[in-house]
C-alpha positions as CSV (number, residue, x, y, z in Angstrom):
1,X,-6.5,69.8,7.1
2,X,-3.5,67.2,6.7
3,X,-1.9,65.8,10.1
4,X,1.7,65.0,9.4
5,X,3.0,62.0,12.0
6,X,6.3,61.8,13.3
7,X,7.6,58.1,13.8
8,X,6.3,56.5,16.9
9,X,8.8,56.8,20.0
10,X,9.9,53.3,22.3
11,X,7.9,53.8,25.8
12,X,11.2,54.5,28.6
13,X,9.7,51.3,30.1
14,X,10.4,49.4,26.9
15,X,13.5,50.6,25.9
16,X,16.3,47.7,26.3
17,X,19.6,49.6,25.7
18,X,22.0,47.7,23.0
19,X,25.3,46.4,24.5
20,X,28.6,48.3,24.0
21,X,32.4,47.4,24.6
22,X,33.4,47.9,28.1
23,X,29.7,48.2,29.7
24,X,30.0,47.3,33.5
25,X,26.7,45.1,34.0
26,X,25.1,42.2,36.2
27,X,24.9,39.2,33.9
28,X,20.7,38.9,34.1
29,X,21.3,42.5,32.7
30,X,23.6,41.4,30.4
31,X,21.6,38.6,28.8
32,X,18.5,40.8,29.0
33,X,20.4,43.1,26.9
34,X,21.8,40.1,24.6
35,X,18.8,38.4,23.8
36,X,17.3,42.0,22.5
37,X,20.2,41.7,19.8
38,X,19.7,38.9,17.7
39,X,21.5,40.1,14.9
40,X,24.7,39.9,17.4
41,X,26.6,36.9,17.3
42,X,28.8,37.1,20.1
43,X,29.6,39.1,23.0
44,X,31.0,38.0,26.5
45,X,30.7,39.4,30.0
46,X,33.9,38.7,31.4
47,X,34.3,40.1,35.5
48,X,31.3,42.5,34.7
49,X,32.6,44.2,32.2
50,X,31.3,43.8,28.3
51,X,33.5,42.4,25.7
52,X,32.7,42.5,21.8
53,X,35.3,40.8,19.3
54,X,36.2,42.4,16.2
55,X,35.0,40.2,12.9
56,X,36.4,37.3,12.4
57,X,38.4,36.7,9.3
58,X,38.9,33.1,7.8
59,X,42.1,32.3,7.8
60,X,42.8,34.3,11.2
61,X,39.6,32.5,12.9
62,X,37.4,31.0,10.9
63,X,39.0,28.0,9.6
64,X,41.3,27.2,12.5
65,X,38.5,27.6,14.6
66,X,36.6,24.4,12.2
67,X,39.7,22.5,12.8
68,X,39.2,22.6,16.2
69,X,35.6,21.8,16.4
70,X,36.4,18.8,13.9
71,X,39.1,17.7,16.1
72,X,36.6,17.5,19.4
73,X,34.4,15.8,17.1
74,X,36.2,13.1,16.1
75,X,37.2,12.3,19.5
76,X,33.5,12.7,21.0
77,X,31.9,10.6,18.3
78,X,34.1,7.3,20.0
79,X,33.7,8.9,23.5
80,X,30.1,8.5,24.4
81,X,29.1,10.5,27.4
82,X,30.5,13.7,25.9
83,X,29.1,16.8,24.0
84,X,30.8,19.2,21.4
85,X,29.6,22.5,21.7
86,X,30.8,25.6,19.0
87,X,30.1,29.3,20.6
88,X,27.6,28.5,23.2
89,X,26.7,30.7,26.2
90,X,28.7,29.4,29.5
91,X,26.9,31.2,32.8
92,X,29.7,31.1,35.3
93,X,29.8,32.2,38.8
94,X,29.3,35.9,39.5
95,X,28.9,38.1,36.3
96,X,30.7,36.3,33.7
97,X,28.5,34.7,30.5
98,X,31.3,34.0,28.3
99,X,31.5,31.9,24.5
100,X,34.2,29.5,24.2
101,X,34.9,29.4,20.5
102,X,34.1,25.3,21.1
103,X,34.0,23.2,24.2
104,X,34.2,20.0,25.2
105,X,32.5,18.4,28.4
106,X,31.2,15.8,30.2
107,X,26.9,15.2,30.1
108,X,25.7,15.7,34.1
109,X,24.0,12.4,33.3
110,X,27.6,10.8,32.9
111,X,29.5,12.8,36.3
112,X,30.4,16.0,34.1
113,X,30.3,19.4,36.0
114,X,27.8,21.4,33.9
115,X,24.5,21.7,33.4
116,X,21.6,22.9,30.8
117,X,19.6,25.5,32.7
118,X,15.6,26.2,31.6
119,X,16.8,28.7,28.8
120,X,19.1,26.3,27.2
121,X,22.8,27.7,28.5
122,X,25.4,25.7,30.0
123,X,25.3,26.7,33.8
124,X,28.5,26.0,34.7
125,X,32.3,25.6,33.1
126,X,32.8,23.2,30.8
127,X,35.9,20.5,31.5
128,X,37.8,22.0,28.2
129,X,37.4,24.7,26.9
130,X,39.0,26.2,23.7
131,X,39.6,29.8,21.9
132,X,41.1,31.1,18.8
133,X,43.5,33.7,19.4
134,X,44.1,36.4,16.6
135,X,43.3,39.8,17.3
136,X,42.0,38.5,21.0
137,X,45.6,36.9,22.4
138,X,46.1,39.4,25.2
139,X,42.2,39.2,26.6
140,X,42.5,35.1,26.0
141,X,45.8,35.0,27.7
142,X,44.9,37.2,30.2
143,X,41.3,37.9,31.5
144,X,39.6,34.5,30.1
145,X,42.7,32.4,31.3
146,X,42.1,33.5,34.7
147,X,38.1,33.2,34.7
148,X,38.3,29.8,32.9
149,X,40.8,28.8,36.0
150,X,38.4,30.0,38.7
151,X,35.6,28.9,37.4
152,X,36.3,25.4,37.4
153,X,37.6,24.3,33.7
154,X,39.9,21.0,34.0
155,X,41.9,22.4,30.7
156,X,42.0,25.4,28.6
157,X,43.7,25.3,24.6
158,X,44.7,28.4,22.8
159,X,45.2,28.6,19.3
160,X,47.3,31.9,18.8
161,X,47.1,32.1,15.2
162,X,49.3,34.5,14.3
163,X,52.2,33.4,16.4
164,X,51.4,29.8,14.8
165,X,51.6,28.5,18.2
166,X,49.1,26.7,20.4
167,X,49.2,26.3,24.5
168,X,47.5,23.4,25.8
169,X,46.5,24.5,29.7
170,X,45.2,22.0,33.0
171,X,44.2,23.3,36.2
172,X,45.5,21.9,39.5
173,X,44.2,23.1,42.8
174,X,43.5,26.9,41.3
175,X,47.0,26.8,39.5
176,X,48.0,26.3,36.0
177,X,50.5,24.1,34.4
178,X,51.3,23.8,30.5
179,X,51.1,20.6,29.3
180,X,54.0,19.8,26.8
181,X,54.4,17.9,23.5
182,X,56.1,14.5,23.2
183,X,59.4,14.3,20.2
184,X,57.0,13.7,17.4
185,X,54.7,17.1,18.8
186,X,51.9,15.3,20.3
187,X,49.9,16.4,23.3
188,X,47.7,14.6,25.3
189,X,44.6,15.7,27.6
190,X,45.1,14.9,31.0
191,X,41.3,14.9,31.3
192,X,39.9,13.3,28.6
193,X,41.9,9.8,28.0
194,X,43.1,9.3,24.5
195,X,42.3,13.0,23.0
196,X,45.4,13.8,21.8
197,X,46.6,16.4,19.1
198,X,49.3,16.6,16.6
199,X,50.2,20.2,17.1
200,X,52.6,20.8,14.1
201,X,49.7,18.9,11.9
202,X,47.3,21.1,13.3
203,X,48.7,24.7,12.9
204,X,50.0,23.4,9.0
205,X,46.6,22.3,8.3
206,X,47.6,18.5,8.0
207,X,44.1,16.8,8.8
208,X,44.5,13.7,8.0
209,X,47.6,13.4,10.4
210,X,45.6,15.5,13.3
211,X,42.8,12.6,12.8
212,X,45.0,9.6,12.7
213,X,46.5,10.5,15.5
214,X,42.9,10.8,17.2
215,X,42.2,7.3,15.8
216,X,45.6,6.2,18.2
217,X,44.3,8.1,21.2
218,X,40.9,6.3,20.8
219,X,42.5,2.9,20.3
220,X,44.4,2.7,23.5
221,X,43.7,1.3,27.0
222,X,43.2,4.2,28.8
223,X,40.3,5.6,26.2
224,X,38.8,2.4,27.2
225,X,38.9,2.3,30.6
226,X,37.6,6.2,30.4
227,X,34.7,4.8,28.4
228,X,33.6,2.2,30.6
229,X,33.7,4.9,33.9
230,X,31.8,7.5,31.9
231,X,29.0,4.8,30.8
232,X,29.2,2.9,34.2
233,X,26.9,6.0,35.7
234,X,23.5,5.8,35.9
């Protein structure tokens, strides 16, 4: 006599559901949930509520978003104190775990605001925190501008791809003000002393202008002086 066997069930007690688009979930639910999906690259919990982007393409995301990334590099690498991040987990306040396409921020060893919890996430919001708009503008625009502002980040950049436009964000006592470009299209963090961007260079692809004009920031008095406060704490 044959016995035929079916394939073995999940015990109800071991069954972690997969995350969808527009769940409604605490955030140790949430990274529960996550962390049972490796082959997912990124989903956010924004306000409770589950958000999965749509594949990023490389022209519409990809590359801009390397740009960036470069770009914070360049500037961290003569800024010591600070740390360049590219999609990491942020754990705000209340349910939000969201994944800046990069960051910027200050180490809690040199007076920054954030922290690296026992699991290796950033407990906290980062002081600048950037995202690549395509497909995403209304929900970076919208929900994530708002979170970003109440949960403490000092500046917030959005690269809208397809509008070929970028806004450049600070946060004042809970309100928002756009910081503008000078005559020759540069802008210049309010935060971070001598980080400065080329925007015209930047959304045309023009790298060696965006890091020449780092190389300026960098060489000024105020970089200095931001330098010697950031290594002055124990």
């Amino acid at each position: 006599m044959s016995t035929t066997m079916g394939p073995r069930s999940v015990p109800a007690a071991d069954f972690i559901p997969p995350l969808e688009p527009g769940d409604r979930l605490g955030r140790a639910e949430f990274l529960r949930r996550y962390e049972a999906m490796p082959e997912t690259k990124k989903v956010e919990l924004i306000d409770g509520v589950v958000f999965m982007p749509s594949p990023v393409r490389h022209h519409r995301h990809g590359q801009p978003h390397a740009h960036l990334t470069g770009w914070l590099f360049a500037y961290a690498a003569q800024t010591p104190g600070l740390e360049v991040s590219d999609n990491a987990s942020c754990l705000l306040a209340g349910d939000n775990a969201v994944q800046p396409d990069a960051l910027l921020l200050i180490r809690s060893d040199h007076g920054g605001q954030t922290r690296l919890n026992a699991d290796g996430f950033i407990e906290g919001c980062p002081e600048l925190v950037c995202e690549v708009a395509s497909s995403s503008v209304s929900i970076d625009l919208g929900q994530k501008l708002d979170l970003y502002r109440r949960a403490g980040a000092k500046e917030y950049l959005v690269w809208r791809v397809l509008d070929e436009a970028l806004d450049w964000f600070r946060f004042v006592d809970g309100r928002q003000e756009q910081l503008t470009a000078d005559a020759e299209g540069v802008v210049r963090s309010e935060v971070f002393p001598g980080l400065w961007l080329d925007v015209p260079a930047m959304l045309s692809g023009k790298l060696a202008r965006v890091l020449e004009v780092v190389r300026q920031g960098v060489g000024g008095a105020e970089h200095a002086a931001f330098v010697a406060r950031l290594g002055g704490r124990p």
